[in-house]
C-alpha positions as CSV (number, residue, x, y, z in Angstrom):
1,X,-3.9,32.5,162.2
2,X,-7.0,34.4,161.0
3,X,-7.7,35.1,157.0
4,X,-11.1,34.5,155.0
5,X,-11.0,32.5,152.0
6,X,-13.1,32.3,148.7
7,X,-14.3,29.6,146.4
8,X,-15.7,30.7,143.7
9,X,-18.1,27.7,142.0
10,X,-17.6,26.9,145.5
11,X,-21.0,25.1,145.6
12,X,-19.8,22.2,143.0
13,X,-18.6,18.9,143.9
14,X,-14.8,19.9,144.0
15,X,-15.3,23.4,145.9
16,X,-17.8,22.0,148.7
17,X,-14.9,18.8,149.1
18,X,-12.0,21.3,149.5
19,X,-14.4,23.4,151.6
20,X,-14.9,20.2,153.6
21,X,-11.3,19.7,153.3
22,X,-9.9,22.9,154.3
23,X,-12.4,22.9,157.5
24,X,-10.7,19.7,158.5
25,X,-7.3,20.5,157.8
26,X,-6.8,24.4,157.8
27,X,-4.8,25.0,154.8
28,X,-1.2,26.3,154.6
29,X,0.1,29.3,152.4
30,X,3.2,30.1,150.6
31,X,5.0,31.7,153.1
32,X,4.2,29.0,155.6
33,X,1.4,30.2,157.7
34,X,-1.0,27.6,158.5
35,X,-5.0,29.2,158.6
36,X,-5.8,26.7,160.7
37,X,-9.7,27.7,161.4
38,X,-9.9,30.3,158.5
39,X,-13.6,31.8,157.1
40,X,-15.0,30.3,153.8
41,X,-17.2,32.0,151.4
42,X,-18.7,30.0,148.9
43,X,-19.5,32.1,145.9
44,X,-22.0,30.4,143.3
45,X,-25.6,31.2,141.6
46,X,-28.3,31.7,143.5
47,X,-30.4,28.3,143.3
48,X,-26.7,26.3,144.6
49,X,-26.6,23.6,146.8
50,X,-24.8,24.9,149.6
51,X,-22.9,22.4,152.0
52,X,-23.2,22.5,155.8
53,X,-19.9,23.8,157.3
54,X,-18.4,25.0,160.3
55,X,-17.0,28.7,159.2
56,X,-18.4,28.4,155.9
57,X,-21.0,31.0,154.3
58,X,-22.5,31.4,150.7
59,X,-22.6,34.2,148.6
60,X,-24.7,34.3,145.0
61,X,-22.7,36.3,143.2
62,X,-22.3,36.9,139.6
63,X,-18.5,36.6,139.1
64,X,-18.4,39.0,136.0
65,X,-19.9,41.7,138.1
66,X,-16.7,43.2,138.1
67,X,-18.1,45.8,141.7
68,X,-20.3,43.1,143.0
69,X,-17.2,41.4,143.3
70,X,-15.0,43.8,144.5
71,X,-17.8,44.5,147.4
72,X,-17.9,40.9,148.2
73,X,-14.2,40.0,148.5
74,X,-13.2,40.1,152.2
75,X,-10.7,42.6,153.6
76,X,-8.9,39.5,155.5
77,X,-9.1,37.9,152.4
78,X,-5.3,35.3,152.0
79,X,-6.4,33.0,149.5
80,X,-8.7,32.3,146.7
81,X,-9.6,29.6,144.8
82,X,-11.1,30.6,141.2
83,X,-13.5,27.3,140.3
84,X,-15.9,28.7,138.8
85,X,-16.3,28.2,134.7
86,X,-19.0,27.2,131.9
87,X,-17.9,23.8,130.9
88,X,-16.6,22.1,127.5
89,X,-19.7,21.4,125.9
90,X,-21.4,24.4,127.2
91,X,-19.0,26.7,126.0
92,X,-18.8,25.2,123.0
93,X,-22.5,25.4,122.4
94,X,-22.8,29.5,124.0
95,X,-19.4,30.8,122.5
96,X,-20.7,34.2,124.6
97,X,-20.8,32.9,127.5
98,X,-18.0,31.0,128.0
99,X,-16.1,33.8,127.2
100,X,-18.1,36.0,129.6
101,X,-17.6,33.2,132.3
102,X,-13.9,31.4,131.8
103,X,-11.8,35.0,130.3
104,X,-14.1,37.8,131.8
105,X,-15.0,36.2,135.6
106,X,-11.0,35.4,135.7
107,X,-10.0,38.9,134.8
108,X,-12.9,40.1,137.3
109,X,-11.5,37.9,139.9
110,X,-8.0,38.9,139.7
111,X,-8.9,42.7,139.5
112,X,-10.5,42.3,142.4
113,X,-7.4,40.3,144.4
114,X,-5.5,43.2,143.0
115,X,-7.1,46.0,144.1
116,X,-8.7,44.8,147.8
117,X,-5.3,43.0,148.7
118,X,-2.4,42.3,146.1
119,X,0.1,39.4,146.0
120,X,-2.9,37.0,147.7
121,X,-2.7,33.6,146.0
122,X,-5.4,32.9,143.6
123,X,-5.5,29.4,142.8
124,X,-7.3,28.8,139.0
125,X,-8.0,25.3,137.7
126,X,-7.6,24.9,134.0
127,X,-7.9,21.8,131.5
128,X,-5.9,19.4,128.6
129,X,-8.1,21.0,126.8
130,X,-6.0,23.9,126.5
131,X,-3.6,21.5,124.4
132,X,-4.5,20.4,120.6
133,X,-2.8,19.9,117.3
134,X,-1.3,16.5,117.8
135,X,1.8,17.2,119.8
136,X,4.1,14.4,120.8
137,X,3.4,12.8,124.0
138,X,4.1,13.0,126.7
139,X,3.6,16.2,127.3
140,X,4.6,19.3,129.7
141,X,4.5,22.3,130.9
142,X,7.1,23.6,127.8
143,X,4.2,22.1,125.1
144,X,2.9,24.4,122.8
145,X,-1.1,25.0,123.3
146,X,-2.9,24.9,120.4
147,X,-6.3,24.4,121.5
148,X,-9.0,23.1,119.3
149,X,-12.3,24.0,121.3
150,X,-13.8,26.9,122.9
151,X,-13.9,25.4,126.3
152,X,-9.9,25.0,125.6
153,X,-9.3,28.3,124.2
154,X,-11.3,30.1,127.1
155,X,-9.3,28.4,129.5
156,X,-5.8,28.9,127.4
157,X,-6.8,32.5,127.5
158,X,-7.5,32.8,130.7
159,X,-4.1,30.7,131.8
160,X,-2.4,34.0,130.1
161,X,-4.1,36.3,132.2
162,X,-3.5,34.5,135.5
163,X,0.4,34.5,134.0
164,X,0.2,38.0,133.2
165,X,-0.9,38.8,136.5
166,X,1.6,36.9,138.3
167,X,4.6,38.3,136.0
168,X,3.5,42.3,137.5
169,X,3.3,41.1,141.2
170,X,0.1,41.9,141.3
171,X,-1.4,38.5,142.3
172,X,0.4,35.6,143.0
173,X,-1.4,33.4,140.2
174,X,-1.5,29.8,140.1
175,X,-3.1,27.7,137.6
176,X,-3.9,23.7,138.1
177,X,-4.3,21.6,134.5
178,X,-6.3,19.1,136.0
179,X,-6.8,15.8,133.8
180,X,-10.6,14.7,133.6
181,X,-12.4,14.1,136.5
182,X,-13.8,10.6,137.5
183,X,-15.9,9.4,139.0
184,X,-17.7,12.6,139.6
185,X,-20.9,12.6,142.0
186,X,-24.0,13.8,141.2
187,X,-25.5,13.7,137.7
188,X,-24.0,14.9,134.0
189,X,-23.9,17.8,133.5
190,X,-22.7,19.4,130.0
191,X,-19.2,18.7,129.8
192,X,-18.2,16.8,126.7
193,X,-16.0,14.4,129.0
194,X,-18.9,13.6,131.5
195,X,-19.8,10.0,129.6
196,X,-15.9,9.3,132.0
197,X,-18.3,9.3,135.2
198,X,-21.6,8.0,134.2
199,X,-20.1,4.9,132.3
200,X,-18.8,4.3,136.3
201,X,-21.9,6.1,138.1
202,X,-24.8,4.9,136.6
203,X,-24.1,0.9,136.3
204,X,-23.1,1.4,139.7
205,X,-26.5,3.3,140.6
206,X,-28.6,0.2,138.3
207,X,-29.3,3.0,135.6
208,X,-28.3,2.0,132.2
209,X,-25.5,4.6,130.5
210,X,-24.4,5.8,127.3
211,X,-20.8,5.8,126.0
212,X,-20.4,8.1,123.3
213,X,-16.7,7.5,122.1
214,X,-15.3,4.6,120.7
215,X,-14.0,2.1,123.4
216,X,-10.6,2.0,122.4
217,X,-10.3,6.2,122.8
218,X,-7.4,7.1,125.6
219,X,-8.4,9.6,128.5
220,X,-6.2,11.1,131.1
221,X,-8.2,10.6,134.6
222,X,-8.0,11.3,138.1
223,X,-10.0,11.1,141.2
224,X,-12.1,13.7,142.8
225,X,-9.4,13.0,146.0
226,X,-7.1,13.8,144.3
227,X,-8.2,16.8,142.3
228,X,-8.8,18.4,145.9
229,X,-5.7,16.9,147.5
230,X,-3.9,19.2,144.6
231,X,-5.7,22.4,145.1
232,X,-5.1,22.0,149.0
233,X,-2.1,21.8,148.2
234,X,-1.0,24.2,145.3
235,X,-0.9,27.6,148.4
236,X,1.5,25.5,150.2
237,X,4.2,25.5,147.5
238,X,6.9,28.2,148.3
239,X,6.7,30.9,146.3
240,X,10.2,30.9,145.1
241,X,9.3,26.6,144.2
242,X,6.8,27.6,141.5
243,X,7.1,28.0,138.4
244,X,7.3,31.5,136.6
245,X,4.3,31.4,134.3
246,X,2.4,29.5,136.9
247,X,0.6,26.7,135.3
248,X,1.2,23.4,136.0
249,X,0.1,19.4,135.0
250,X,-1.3,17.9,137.3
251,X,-0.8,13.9,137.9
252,X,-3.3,11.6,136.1
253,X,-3.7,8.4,134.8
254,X,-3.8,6.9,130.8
255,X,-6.9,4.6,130.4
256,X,-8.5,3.5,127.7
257,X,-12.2,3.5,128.1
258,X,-12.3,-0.3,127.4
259,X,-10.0,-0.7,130.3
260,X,-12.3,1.4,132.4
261,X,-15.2,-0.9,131.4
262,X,-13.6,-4.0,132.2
263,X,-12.4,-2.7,135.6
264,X,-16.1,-2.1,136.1
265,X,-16.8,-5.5,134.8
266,X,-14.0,-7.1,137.1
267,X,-15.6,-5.7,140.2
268,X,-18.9,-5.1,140.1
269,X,-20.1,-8.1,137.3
270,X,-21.3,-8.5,133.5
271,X,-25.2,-7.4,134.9
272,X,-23.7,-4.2,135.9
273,X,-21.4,-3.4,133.4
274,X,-24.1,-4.4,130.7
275,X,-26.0,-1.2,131.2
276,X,-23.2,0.5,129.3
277,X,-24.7,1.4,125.6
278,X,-22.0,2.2,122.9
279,X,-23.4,4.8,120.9
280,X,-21.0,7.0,119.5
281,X,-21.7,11.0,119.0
282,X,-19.2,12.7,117.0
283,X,-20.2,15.9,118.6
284,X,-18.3,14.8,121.4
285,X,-15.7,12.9,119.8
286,X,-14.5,16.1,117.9
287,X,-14.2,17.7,121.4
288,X,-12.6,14.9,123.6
289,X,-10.6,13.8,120.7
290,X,-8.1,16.3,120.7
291,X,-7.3,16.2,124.2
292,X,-3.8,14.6,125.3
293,X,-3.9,11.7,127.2
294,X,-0.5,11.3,128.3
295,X,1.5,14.0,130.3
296,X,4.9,14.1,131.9
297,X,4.1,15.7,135.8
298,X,7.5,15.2,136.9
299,X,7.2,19.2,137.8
300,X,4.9,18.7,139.3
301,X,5.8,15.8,141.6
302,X,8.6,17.7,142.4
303,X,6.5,20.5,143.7
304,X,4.7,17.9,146.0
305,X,1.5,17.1,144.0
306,X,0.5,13.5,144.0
307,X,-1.9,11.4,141.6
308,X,-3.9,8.0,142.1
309,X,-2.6,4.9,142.4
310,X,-4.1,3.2,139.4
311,X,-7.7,3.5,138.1
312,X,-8.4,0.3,140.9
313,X,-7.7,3.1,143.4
314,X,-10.7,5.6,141.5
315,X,-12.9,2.5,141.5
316,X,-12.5,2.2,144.9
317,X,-13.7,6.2,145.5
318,X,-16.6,5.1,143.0
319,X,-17.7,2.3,145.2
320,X,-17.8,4.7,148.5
321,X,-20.6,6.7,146.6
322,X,-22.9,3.9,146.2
């Protein structure tokens, strides 16, 4: 079947993978059509990277630009994926513009579903972050956020907006809490939790790293795989399957950083894991500290969603990008 899709931050590492992914594999929606050869649009800022794709096209597009967005979004349009944000420790540093770019590009996003094609699935990715004030793990979907950061109260906010939208019928909104990302490609960037990939990366890559939380600090981790195996699947999910206020935990892992370290040190040796300096910065302690690190996904596992094996298994995906 025909349909055009969008990715907005579609340029990052997890839009161009399920780009690559959904030009392998089509993707299904919730009423169980397969778009088996669908057209992607890749909607980022201007100086992206864009990825090389069969049916895939860019657009520079500033997502708050409520008509430029409206202009841009296809009339075939069946599905959206809503990646783009500014991340933790940007938006904690430029209150403005993480609200401009995690509340106001949502709302633009979804007003512009709403009025070019309502009920299309829009597919938003969220964070822990939105969770805070100490609650007792494990937790779920039924936990009380309390976020203790910008970067978490920008995506709480805009979690409530996505809901708010689904509740009216006017776009059939579902939001993905995925855990922290590792071991991400590429270089850090200004997320308070990207020490999680270049304590992995960078050893791996012979460049010496800095850890800037204590070792024996808890994080909840999954693959890129299977961060993209979740949104690929997340349109799939019946309609009637999901939950009413749409958000959902995605599957992770609990690891202590000292674990991760000594996985490192297990596979790769002391030379390589050596390159690790522990210097803490309570800057991004204060941030990463009050994020959960231990969830209960059973709803989510009942909806189909699957998480990695153990951190061996991430290690493994970390190794392939040598």
């Amino acid at each position: 079947m025909s349909g055009s899709i969008v990715i907005t931050g579609g340029c990052g590492f997890l839009g161009a993978a399920l780009a690559q992914r959904i030009v392998d594999k089509g993707v299904t929606l919730p009423d169980g059509r397969h778009l088996a050869a669908p057209q992607v649009q890749l909607w980022d800022l201007p100086n992206a990277r864009v990825p090389v794709l069969p049916n895939v096209t860019f657009n520079a597009i500033d997502i708050t630009d409520k008509d430029a967005v409206v202009a841009a979004m296809p009339d075939d349009i069946a599905l959206v994926y809503h990646l783009a944000a500014v991340v933790s420790g940007q938006a904690e540093a430029d209150y403005d513009l993480g609200m401009k770019i995690n509340l106001g590009g949502t709302n633009t996003v979804l007003e512009a579903v709403k009025e070019i094609r309502p009920g299309v699935p829009v597919i938003g990715t969220s964070s822990l972050a939105v969770y805070g004030g100490n609650p007792q793990e494990p937790l779920s979907e039924a936990t009380q956020i309390q976020p203790q950061n910008t970067y978490g109260v920008t995506k709480a906010m805009a979690e409530l907006v996505m809901a708010d939208y689904r509740r009216r019928g006017w776009v059939d909104a579902r939001t993905l809490r995925l855990p922290t990302i590792t071991v991400r490609p590429g270089t850090p960037n200004a997320a308070a939790s990207s020490f999680a990939s270049s304590i992995i990366r960078e050893p791996l890559g012979g460049v010496p790293a800095i850890c800037p939380v204590h070792p024996d600090m808890a994080l909840w981790v999954a693959s890129p795989d299977a961060a993209v195996a979740a949104l690929w699947h997340a349109p799939s999910v019946s309609d009637d399957d999901w939950p009413a206020f749409g958000a959902v935990n995605v599957p992770g892992l609990q690891v202590q950083v000292f674990s991760m370290i000594a996985a490192l040190r297990a596979r790769a040796g002391d030379g390589t894991a050596d390159l690790i300096e522990m210097k803490p910065d309570q800057k991004i302690i204060d941030i990463v500290g009050t994020w959960p690190t231990l969830f209960d996904t059973s709803l989510a596992q009942s909806l189909g969603f699957q998480g990695d094996a153990g951190f061996d298994a991430i290690l493994d995906q970390a190794f392939l990008m040598k």
